[in-house]
N, C-alpha and C positions, 0 to 999 in steps of 0.2 A: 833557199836562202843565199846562196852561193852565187845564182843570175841577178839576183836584187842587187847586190854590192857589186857587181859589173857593171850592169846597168849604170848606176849611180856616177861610176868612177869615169865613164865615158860621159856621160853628159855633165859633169863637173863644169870644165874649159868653157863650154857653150854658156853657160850659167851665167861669168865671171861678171860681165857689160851688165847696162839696163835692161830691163825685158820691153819691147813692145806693150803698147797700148793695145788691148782685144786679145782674142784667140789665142791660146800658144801654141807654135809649130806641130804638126801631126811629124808623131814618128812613124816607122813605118810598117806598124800592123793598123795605121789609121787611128789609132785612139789619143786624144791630148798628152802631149808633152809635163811628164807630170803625174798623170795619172795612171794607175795600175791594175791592171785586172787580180784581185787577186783571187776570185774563183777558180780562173784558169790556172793560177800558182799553187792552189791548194789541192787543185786535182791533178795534176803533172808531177810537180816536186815530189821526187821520193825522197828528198831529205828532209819536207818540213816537217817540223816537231808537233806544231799546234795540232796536223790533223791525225784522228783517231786512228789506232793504227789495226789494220785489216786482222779477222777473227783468225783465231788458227786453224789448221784442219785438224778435226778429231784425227785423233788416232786409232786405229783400230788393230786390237792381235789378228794375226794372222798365222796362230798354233793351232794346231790342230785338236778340238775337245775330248778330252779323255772323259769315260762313263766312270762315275762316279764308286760303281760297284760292276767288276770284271762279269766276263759272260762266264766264268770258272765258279759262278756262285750261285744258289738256287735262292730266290725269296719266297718263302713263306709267309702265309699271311697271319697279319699282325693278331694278339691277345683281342683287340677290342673287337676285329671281325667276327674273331672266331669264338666269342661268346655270345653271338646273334643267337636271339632265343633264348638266352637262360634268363632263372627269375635276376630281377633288380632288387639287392638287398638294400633294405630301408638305411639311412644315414639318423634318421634320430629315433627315441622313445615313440616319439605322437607317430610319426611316420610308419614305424612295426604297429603298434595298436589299429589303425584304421586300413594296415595293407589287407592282399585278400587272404595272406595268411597267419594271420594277425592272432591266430590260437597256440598253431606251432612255434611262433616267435616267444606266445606269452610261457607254455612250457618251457621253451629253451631258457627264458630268465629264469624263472623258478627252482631249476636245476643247477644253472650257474652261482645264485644264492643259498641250496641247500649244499651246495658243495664248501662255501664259505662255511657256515655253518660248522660242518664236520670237521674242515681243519683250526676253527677258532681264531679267523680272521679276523674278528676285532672285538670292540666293546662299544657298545653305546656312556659314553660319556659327557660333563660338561666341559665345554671349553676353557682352558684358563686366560685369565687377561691377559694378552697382549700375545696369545699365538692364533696364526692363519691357521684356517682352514684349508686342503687343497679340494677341487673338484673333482668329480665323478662323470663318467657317458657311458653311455653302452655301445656296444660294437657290436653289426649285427655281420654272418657269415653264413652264405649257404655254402655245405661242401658238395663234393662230384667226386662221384669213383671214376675211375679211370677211363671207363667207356662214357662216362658227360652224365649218367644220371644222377641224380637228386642223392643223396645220402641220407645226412639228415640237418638239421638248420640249428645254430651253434649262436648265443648270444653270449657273449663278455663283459665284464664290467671292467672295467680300465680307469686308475687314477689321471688327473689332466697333470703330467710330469713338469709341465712347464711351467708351473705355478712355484715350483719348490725352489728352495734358498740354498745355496750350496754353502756348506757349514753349517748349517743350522738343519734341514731335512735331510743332507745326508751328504756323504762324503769322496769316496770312489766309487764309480760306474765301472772301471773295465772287467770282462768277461771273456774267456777265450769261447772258440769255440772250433770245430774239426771242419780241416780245410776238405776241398771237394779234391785235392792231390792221395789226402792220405785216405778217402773212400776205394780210388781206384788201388789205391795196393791193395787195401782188403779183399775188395772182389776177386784181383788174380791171385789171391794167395787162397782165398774159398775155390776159386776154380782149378787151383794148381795141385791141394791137398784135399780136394772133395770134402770139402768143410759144412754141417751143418749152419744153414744161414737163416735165423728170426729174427723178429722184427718186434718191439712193442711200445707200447705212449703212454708216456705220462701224463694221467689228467690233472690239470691245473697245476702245472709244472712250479709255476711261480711261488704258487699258495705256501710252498714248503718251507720257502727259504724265510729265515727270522732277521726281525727288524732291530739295530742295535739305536736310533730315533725314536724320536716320541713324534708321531705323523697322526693329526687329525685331519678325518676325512665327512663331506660333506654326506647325506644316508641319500643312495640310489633312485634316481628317480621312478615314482611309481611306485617305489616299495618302502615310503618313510612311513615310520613306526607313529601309529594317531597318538594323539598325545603328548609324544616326542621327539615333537618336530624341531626343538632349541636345542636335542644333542649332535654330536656328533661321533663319528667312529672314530676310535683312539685303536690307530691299526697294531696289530700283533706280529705279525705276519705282510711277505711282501705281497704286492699284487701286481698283475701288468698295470703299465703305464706309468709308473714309479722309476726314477734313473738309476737306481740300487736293484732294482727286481731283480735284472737276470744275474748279477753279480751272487748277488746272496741266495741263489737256488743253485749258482755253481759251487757255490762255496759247500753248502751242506749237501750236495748228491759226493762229491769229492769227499769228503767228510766220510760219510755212512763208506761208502765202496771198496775204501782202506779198509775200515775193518774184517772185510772179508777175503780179503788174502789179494786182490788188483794192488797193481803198481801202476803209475801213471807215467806216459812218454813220457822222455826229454824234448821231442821236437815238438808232437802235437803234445799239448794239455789235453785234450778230450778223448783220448785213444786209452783205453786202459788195458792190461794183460795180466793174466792170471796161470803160473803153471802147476801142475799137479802130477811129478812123474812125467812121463811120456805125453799127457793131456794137458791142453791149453785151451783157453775161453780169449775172443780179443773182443772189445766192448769199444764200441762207435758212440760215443752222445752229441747229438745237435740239437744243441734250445733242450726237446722234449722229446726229440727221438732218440731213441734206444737200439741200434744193429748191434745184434749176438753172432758172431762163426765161430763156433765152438767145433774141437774133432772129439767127444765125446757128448752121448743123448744124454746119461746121465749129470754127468757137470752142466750142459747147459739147464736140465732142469732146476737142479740146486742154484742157480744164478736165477731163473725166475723168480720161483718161489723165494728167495733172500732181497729180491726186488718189490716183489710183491706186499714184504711183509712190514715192508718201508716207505711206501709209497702206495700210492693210488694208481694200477698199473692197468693198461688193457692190451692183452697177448694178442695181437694181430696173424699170429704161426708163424709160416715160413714165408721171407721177403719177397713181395711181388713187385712192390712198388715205393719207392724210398728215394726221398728229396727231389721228386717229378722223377725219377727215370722206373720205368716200366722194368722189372728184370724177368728172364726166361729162361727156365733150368729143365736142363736133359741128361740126366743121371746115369742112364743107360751104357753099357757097355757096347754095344752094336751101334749104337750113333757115334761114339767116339772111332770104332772101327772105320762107319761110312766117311765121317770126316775127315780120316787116313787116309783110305782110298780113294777118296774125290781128290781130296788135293794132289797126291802120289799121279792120280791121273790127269789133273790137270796140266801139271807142271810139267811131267812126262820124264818124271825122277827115272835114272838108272842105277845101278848097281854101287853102293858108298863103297870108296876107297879104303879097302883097310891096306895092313903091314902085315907082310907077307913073313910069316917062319920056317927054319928051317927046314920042315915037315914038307911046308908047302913047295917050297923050292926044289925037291925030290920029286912030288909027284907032277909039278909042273915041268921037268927037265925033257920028258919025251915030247911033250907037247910041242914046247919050242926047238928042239931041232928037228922035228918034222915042218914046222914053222920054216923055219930058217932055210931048211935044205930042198923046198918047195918052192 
């Protein structure tokens, strides 16, 4: 833009007279006086504005890529690999009827609803105008002992929660429950004081806890009652899948467990202790499990038994395997020695510093001026 208006201002003067008849004067790149290349101006001028202005260069980092996850880490292969091969639990009704184990599924419901049953989970009744209904599914669950085999196959009846009106089906959900901090003290306090350590479950944990709602429930599929197919269940009692369930099965296991002489922490809710004299009981509950480390056989027994008689309980014995971790107990008093001695020799311990008395300072006196005078 800058050569334009030079241009211009030098041929001004020349301008000012008449112009000739014909041709106008050739400047001196040869082309008419007058006229302009402005190709050649668009591709020279680094100042004009009109023409597009040249792409940038990418830019590229040039840091060096850190991995993601350090070489100080080991990966293990994922849950979904490592259940290559086991059975596919069915997701609906139709799906357990027509699988190939479609008998064992049909007992496990059967069992799941004679267990209703016995705790008096609901009523068949009629609906009143103007309340919902909530829904019903089944859950189906194959368990695995430890080593990956088969156990046994576990169906569930589970309310659909998400259908419930808050104020009207129910009111508070929260529920504590035992942090995985305060398992590991228990364990080094069972290993610290050789503490008796069992284990037991609660069947149908839920079922216990009472409903203070009026909660009707649609009847299970597969198993509606002929003829009364228009009622519905008028629940008594909580069930999974309800957002009060686990609340009100903590409320009354806490309930009953007072009366038997437990206190319950200040920090965890779920840790309960009991002493009796010199003898203590401490009580772990998660959801529906039950850790006992009792330093008496018989107190622990009287906590079964007082569990039992309260609940629908099944004694698993002594803990192997509690919240996935696998445990492994060595009682003996000669493994506790080798484990002295291993490590004593490991480390390549020598003789611990004590403080020297009187006594000692006598019988040490020849020694060191033989020392000394050597």
């Amino acid at each position: 833009m800058q050569r334009r208006i030079t241009s211009h201002v030098e041929t001004e003067p020349n301008s000012s007279g008449p112009q000739p008849d014909g041709d106008p004067e050739p400047n001196n790149n040869g082309n008419p006086e007058g006229e302009e290349n402005h190709q050649s101006d668009n591709e020279e001028d680094p100042h004009n504005n009109d023409a597009p202005p040249p792409p940038s260069p990418v830019r590229r980092s040039h840091r060096e890529r850190r991995k993601a996850i350090s070489d100080d880490y080991i990966i293990y292969m994922s849950e979904d690999v490592d259940d290559i091969g086991k059975v596919e639990d069915p997701t609906s009704y139709k799906e357990a009827i027509k699988s190939l184990n479609s008998s064992r599924w049909q007992i496990a419901m059967e069992d799941e609803l004679k267990s209703m049953g016995s705790n008096d989970v609901w009523d068949l009744v009629e609906v009143p105008n103007g309340a919902k209904r909530v829904g019903c599914k089944w859950i189906y669950k194959t368990k695995y002992d430890p080593k990956g085999n088969i156990e046994r196959f576990k169906a569930r009846l589970v309310a659909k929660g998400f259908t419930q009106r808050e104020g009207i089906d129910y009111n508070e959900t929260f529920s504590p429950v035992s942090s995985k901090d305060s398992f590991r003290i228990v364990m080094a306090l069972v290993a610290h004081f050789d503490l008796e350590l069992h284990q037991m479950d609660v069947k149908t944990a839920f079922l216990n806890g009472d409903l203070d709602e009026d909660i009707y429930m649609t009847q299970p599929e597969g198993f509606v009652v002929e003829g009364k197919e228009h009622l519905a269940c008028r629940l008594k009692k909580s069930i999974y899948g309800l957002k009060q369930a686990s609340r009100q099965w903590y409320l009354k296991f806490d309930k009953i467990i007072r009366t038997f002489g437990f206190t319950e922490n200040v920090k965890d809710n779920c840790i309960y202790v009991k002493f009796k004299g010199s003898r203590f009981t401490i009580l772990v509950l998660y959801v529906d499990d039950i850790l006992l480390a009792c330093s008496d056989k018989d107190m622990l027994h009287e906590t079964k038994n007082f569990l039992s008689s309260n609940f629908d309980m099944k004694d698993l014995g002594e803990a192997s395997y509690v919240l996935g971790i696998e445990i492994h107990r060595d009682r003996s008093k000669e493994t506790k020695r080798g484990i002295i001695h291993t490590f004593l020799t490991r480390y390549r311990s020598g003789g611990t510093p004590t403080r020297i008395g009187a006594r000692d300072r006598e019988a040490l006196r020849p020694s060191l001026r033989d020392s000394r005078s050597s």
